[in-house]
C-alpha positions as CSV (number, residue, x, y, z in Angstrom):
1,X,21.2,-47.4,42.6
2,X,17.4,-47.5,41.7
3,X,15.9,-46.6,38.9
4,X,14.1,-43.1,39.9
5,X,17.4,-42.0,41.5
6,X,19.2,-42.4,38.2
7,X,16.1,-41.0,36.3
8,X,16.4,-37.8,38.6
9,X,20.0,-37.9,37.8
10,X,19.2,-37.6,34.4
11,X,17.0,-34.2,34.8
12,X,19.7,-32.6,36.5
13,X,21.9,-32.8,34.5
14,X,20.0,-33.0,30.8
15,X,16.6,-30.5,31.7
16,X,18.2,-28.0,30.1
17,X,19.3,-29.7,26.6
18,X,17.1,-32.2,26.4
19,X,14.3,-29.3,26.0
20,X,16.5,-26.7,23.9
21,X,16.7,-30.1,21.5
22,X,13.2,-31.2,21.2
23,X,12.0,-27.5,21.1
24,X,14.5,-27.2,17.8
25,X,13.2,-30.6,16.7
26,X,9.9,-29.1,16.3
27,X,10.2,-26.3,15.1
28,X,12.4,-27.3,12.4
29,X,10.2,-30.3,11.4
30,X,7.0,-27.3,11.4
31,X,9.3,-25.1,9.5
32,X,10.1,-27.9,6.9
33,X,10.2,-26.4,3.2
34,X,9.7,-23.4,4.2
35,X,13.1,-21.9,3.0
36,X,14.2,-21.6,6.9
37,X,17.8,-22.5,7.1
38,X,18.8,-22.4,10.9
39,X,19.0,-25.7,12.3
40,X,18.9,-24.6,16.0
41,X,17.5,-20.7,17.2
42,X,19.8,-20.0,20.2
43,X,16.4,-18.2,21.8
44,X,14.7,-21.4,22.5
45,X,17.7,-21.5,25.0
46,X,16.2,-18.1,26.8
47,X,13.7,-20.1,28.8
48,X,15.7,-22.7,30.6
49,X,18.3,-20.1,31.6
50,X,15.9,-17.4,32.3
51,X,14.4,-20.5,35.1
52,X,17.8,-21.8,36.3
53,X,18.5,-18.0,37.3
54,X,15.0,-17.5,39.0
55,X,15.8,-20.5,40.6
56,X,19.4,-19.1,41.9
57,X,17.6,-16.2,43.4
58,X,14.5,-17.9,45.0
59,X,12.2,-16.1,43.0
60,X,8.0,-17.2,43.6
61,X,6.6,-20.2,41.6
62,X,4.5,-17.7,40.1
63,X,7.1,-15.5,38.9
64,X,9.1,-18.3,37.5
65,X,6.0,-19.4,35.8
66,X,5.2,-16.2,34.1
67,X,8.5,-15.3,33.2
68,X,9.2,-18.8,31.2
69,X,6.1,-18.7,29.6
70,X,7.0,-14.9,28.3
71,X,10.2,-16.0,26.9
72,X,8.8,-18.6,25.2
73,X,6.0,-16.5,24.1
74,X,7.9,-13.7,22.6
75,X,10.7,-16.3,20.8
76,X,7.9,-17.8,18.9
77,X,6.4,-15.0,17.9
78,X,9.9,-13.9,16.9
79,X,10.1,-16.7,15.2
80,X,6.9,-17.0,13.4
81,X,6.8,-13.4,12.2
82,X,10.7,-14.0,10.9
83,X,8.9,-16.2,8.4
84,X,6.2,-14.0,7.6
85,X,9.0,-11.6,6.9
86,X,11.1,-13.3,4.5
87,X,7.7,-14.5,3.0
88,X,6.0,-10.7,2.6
89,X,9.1,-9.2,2.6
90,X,8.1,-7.5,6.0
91,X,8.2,-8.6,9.8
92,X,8.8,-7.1,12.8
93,X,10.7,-4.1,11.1
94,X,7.5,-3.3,9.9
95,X,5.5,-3.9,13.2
96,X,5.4,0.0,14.5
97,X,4.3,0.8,11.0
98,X,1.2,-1.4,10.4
99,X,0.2,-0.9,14.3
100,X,-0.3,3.2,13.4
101,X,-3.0,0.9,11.0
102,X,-4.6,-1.4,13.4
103,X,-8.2,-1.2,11.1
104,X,-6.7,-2.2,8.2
105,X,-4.7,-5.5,9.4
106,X,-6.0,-8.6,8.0
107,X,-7.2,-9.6,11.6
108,X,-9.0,-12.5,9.6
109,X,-5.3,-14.3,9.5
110,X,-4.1,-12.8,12.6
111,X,-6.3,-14.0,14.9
112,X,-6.0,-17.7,14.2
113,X,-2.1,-17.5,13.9
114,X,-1.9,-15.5,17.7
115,X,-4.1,-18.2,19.3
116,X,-1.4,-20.8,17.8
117,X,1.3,-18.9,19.0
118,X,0.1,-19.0,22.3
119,X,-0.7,-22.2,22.3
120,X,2.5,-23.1,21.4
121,X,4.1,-21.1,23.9
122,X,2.0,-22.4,26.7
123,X,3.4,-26.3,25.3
124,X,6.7,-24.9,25.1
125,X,6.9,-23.2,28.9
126,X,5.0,-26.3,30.5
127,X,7.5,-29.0,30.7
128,X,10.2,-26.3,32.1
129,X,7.7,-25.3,34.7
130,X,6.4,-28.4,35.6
131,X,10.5,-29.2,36.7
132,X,11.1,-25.7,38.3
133,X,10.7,-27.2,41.8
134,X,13.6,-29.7,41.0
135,X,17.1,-28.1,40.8
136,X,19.1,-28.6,37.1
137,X,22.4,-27.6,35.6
138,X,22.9,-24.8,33.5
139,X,26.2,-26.0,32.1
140,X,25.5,-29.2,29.8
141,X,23.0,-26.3,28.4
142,X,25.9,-24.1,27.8
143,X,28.4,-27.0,26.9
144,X,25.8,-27.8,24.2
145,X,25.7,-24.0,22.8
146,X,29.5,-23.7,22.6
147,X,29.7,-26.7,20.7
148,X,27.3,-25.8,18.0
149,X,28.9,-22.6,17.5
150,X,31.8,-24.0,17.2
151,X,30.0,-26.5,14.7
152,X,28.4,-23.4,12.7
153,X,32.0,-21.4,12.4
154,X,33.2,-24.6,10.7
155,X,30.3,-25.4,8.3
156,X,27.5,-23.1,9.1
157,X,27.1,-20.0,6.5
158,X,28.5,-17.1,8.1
159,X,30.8,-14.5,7.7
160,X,33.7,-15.4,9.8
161,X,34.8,-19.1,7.1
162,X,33.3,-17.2,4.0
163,X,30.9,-20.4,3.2
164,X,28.1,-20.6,1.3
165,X,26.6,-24.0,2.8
166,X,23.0,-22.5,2.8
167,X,23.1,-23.6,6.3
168,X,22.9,-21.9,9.6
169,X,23.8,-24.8,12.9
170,X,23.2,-22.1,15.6
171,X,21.7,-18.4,15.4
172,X,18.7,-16.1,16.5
173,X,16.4,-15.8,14.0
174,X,13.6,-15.4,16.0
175,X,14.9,-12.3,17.7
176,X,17.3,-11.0,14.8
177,X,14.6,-8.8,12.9
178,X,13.8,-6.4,15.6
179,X,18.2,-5.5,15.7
180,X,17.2,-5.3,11.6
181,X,14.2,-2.7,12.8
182,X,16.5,-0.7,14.7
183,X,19.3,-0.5,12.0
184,X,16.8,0.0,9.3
185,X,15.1,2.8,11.4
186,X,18.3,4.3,11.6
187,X,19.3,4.3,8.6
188,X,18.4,7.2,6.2
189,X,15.8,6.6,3.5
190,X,16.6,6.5,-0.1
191,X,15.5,6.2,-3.4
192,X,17.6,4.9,-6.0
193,X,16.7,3.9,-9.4
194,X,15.4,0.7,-10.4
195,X,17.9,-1.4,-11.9
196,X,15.3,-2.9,-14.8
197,X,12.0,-2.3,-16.9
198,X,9.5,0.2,-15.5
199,X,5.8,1.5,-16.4
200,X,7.6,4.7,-16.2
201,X,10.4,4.0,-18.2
202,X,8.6,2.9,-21.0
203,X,6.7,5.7,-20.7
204,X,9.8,8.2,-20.8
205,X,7.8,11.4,-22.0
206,X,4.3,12.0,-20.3
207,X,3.3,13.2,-23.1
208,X,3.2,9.8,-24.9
209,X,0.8,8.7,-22.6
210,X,-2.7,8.2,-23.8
211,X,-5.7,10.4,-22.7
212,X,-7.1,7.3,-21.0
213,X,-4.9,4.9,-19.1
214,X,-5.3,2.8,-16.7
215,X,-2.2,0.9,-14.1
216,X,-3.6,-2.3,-12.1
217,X,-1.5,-4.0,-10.0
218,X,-2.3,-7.3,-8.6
219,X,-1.6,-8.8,-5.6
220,X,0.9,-11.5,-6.0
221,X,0.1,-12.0,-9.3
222,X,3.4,-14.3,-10.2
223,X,5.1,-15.6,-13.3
224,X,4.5,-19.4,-13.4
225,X,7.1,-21.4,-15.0
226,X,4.6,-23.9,-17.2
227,X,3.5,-21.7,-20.4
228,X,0.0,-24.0,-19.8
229,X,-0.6,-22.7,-16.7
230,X,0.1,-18.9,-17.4
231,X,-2.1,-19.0,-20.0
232,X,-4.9,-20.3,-17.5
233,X,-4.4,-17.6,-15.5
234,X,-4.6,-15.1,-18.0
235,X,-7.5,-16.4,-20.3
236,X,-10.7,-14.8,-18.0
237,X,-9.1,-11.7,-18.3
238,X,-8.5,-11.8,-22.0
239,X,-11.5,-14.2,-23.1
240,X,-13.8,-11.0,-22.1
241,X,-11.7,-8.5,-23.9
242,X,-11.0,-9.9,-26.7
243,X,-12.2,-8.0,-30.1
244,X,-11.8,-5.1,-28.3
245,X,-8.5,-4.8,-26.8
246,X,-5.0,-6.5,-28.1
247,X,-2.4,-7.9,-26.2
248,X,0.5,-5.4,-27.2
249,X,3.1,-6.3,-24.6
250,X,2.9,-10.2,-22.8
251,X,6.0,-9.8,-20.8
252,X,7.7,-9.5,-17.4
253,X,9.4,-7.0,-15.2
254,X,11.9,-7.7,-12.2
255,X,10.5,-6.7,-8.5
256,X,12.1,-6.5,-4.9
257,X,10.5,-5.9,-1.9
258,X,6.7,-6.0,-0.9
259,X,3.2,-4.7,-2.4
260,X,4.2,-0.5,-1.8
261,X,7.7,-1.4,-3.5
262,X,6.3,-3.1,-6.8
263,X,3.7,0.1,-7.2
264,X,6.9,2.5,-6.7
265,X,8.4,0.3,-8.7
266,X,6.7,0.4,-12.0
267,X,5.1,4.3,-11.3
268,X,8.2,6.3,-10.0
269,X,10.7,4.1,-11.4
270,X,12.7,3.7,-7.9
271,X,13.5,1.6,-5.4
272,X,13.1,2.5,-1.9
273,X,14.9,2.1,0.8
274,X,14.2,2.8,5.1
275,X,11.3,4.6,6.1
276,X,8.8,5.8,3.7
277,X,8.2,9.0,5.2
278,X,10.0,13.0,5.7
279,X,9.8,15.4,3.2
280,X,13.0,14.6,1.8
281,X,11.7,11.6,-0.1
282,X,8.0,13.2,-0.4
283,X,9.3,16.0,-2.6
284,X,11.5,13.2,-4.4
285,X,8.1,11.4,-5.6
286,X,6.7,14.1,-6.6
287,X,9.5,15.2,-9.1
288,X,10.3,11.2,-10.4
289,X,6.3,9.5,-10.5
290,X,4.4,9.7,-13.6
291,X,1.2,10.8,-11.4
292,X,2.9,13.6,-10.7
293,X,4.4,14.6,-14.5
294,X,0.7,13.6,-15.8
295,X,-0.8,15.7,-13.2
296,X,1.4,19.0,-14.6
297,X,0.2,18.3,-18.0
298,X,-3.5,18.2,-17.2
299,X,-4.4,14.4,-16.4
300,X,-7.2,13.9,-13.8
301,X,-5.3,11.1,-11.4
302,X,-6.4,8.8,-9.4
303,X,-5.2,6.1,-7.4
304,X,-8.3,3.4,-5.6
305,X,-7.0,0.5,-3.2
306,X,-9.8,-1.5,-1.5
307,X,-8.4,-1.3,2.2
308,X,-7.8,1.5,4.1
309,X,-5.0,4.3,3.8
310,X,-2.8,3.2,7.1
311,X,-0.9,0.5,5.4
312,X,2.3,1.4,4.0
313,X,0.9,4.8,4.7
314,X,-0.9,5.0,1.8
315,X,-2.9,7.8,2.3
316,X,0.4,10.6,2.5
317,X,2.3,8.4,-0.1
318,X,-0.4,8.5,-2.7
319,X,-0.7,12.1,-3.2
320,X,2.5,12.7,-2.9
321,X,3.3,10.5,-6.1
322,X,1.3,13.2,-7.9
323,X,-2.4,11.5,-7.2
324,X,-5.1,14.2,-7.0
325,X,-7.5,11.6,-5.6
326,X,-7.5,8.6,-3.5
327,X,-10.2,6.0,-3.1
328,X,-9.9,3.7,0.6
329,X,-12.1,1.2,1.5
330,X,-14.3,4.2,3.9
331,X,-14.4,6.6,0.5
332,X,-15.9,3.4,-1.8
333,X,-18.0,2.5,0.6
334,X,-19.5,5.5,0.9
335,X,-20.3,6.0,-2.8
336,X,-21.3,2.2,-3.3
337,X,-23.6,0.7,-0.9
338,X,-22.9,-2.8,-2.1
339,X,-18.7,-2.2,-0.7
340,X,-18.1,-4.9,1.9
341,X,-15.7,-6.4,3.9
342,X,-14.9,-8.8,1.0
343,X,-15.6,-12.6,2.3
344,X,-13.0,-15.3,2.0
345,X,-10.3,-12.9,2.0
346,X,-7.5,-12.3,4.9
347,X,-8.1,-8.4,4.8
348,X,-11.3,-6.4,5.5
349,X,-11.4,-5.0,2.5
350,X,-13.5,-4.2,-0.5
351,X,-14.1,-6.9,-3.4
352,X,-11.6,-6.5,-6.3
353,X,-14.5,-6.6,-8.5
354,X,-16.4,-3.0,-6.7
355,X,-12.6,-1.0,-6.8
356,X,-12.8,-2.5,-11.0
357,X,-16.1,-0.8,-10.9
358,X,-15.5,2.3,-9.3
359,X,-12.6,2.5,-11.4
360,X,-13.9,2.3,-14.5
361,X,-16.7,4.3,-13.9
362,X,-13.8,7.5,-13.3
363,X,-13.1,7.6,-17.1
364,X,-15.4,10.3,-18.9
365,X,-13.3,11.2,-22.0
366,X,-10.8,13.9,-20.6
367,X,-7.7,13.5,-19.8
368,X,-7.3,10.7,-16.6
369,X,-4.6,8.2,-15.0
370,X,-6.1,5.8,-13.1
371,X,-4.5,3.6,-10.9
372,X,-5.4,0.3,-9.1
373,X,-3.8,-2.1,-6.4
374,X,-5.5,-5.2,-5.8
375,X,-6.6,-6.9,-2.6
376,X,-8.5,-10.5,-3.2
377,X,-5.6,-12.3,-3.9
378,X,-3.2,-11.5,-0.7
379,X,-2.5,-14.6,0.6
380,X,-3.2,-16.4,3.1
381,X,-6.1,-17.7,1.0
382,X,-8.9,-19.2,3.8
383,X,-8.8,-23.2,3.2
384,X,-12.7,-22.8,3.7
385,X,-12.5,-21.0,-0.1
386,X,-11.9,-24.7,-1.9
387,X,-13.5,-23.8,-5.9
388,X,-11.1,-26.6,-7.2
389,X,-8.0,-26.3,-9.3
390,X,-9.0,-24.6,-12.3
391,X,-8.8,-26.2,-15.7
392,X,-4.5,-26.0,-17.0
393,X,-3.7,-26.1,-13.8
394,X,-2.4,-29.2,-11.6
395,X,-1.2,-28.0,-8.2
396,X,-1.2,-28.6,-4.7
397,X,-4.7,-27.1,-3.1
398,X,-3.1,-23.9,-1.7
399,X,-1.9,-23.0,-5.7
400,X,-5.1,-23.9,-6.8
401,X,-7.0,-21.7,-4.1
402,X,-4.4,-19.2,-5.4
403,X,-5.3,-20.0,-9.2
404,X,-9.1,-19.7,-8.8
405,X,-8.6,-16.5,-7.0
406,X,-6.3,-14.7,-9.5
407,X,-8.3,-15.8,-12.1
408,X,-11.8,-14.6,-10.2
409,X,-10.0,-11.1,-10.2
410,X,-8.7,-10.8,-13.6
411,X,-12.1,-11.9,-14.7
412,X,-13.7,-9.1,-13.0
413,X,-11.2,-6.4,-14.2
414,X,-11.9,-7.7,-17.9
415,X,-15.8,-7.1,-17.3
416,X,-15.4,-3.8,-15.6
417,X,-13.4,-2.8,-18.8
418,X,-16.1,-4.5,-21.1
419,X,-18.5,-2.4,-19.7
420,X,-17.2,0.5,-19.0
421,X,-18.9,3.7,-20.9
422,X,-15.6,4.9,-21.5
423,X,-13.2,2.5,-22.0
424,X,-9.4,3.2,-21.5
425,X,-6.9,3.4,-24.2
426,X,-4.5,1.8,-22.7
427,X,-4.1,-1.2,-19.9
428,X,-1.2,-2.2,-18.1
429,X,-1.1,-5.3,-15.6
430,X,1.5,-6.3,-13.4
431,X,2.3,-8.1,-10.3
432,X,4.1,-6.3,-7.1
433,X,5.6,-9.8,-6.2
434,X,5.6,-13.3,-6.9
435,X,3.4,-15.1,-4.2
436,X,4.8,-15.8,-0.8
437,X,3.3,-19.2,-0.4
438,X,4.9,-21.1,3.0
439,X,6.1,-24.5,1.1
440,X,9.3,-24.4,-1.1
441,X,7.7,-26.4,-3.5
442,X,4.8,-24.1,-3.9
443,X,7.1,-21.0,-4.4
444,X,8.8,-23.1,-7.4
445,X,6.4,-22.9,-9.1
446,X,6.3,-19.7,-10.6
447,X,9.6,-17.9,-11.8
448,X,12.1,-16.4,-9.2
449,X,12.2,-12.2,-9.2
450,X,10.0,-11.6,-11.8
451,X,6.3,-10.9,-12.7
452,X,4.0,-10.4,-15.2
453,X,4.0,-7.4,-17.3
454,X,0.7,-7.1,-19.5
455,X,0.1,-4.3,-21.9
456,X,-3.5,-3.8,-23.2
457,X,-4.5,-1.9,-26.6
458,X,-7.8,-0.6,-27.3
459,X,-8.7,-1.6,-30.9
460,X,-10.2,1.1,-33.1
461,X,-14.0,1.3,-33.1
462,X,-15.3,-0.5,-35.9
């Protein structure tokens, strides 16, 4: 028996498995760290079965082709945009949403990460349609499935043995957040109340709100577990303010979910649940936010956010959290001819340092709420931007890309309150969520489910 017959022997019967392994193998060494817990993704599997029934019905080279290459196509991007969702706290649940918004994606990190995903696929479909002439079986494919479910029942986390192994030997992943979409989309929104600290909370009377106050949140702006290297992040913003302002509250708050979540978090109080949209939960915000309960006293509010209003549908949630104006990236542009799609950042979106400005510049002694979410520091942060770790801070060069960043931002809030004509009475920082970096390592380092909270005092005029 020669040597090619038994090597042809081979592909018959171990195509299939051989390829469902090594695709795994790859993927799980990629995914590495990242918190992903599935061992195998039962839709690397799609491809090989897909071509062994294409086969069965004679269907054109060409077809087969296609068809093994779309598989593979749409399970990676599945499965890359699973991680993105655990990361973000969206995915493709959120997919419909942010397509209603196609100017305001950050096509900056988009485009790179669909010409990987289609290079991988086109890796991924190749060595299956390079074979697709040459007959295979299905069943060591299938004997090999059965056996890791089985495997998974016994150890696996799941539902069906009750364990808590952290590990899953055989699921979907890659496909299992578009049956989340359509359960989510199903599902009724609601708003329940936030089980923790709030901006509103410690504000429970509007009317102990000062005239002048002014909300920032910050993208991703985490709680790091070293004292040292909280401080670093802090001191820009509080090196320019100092003699002026006092630190009256250096704390944190708990958050879940995404950026819209921490701002409805800390201004309404709630916690949202399923789609952000119907009138039902519109009339809700407008009786719980503290925009809203300013607004009926007499504040001037307004709420500035550097990209445009499509995200998170931010132009029909604003106002309806009592905001009598908002500021998008097309409305600060338009009063500020130095508004630019901000380099080094993954979003096309105005500079932190402009919205500071504009924001500032709002405050003119009456009554006035103003409200700021930052953009500069969404990650991904573009290796090309490499200022160095800053000094406090010892971290991997993703953290410090991070650090340099955050810092850059607070720095240019504390001069845009420095100058201001009329400075506010009252500044409150905070973060929407910690920062979704991809590495396990690089998430431990800040705190888990908590951010910074940051109360500012003006100092009495001297």
């Amino acid at each position: 028996m020669s040597f090619r017959y038994r090597l042809a022997r081979f592909e018959i019967l171990f195509l299939a498995p051989a390829y469902f392994f090594a695709v795994n193998l790859v993927r799980s060494t990629i995914s590495h760290g990242s918190g992903n817990h599935t061992l195998f993704d039962i839709g690397y599997a799609l491809a090989p079965i897909f071509l062994w029934v294409a086969s069965k019905f004679r269907l054109p080279r060409p077809l087969r082709s296609a068809g093994t290459f779309l598989l593979a196509l749409v399970v990676i991007a599945g499965d890359v945009l699973g991680i993105i969702a655990r990361r973000f706290g969206w995915g493709p649940n959120a997919l419909l949403d942010f397509l209603h918004a196609p100017q305001d994606l950050p096509w900056r990190a988009i485009w790179p990460a669909l010409f990987a995903v289609i290079l991988a696929a086109l890796l991924a479909s190749v060595p299956l349609v390079m074979r697709s002439t040459r007959p295979f079986r299905l069943w060591p494919l299938m004997l090999l499935l059965c056996g890791l479910a089985g495997l998974d029942i016994v150890v696996g986390e799941n539902r069906l043995n009750g364990t808590s192994s952290g590990i899953n030997i055989l699921a979907m992943s890659s496909l299992s957040s578009l049956k989340e979409d359509v359960i989510r989309r199903a599902d009724t929104a609601r708003l329940t109340p936030f089980p923790g600290l709030t901006l509103t909370r410690e504000l429970p009377r509007a009317t102990d709100a000062p005239r002048q106050l002014l909300s920032v949140g910050v993208e991703s702006l985490g709680y790091m577990r070293l004292p040292g290297e909280r401080k670093a992040l802090l001191d820009p913003l509080l090196a320019r303010l100092a003699g002026q302002y006092r630190l009256a509250v250096n704390g944190v708050h708990h958050f879940h979910g995404a950026t819209l979540a921490g701002e409805m978090r800390e201004l309404c109080g709630v916690r949202l649940t399923g789609e952000i949209n119907g009138p039902g939960i519109f009339a809700r915000l407008r009786r719980d936010c503290l925009p809203a309960r300013l607004a009926g006293l007499g504040f001037e509010t307004d709420a500035l956010h550097g990209n445009g209003g499509g995200i998170y549908n931010r132009a029909a949630v604003y106002p309806a959290m009592g905001f009598g104006r908002t500021w998008f990236f097309d409305g600060l542009k338009h009063g500020d001819p130095r508004v630019v799609a901000c380099p080094g950042t993954a979003f096309g979106a105005a500079c932190d340092e402009r919205v500071f400005a504009r924001a500032l510049a709002l405050f003119d002694g009456r009554a006035r709420f103003v409200h700021v979410m930052t953009v500069d520091t969404h990650l991904p942060i573009p290796d090309s931007v490499d200022p160095g770790c800053p000094a406090g801070i010892s971290a991997t060069p993703t953290v410090c890309r991070y650090a340099a960043r955050m810092r850059g931002s607070l720095a240019s809030l504390g001069a845009a309150i420095r100058g201001a004509a009329v400075p506010p009475d009252r500044v409150v920082i905070y973060g929407d969520h910690a920062p979704p970096f991809f590495a396990d390592t690089e998430r431990a380092r800040f705190m888990p489910g908590v951010v910074p909270y940051l109360v500012l005092e003006r100092l009495p005029a001297r």
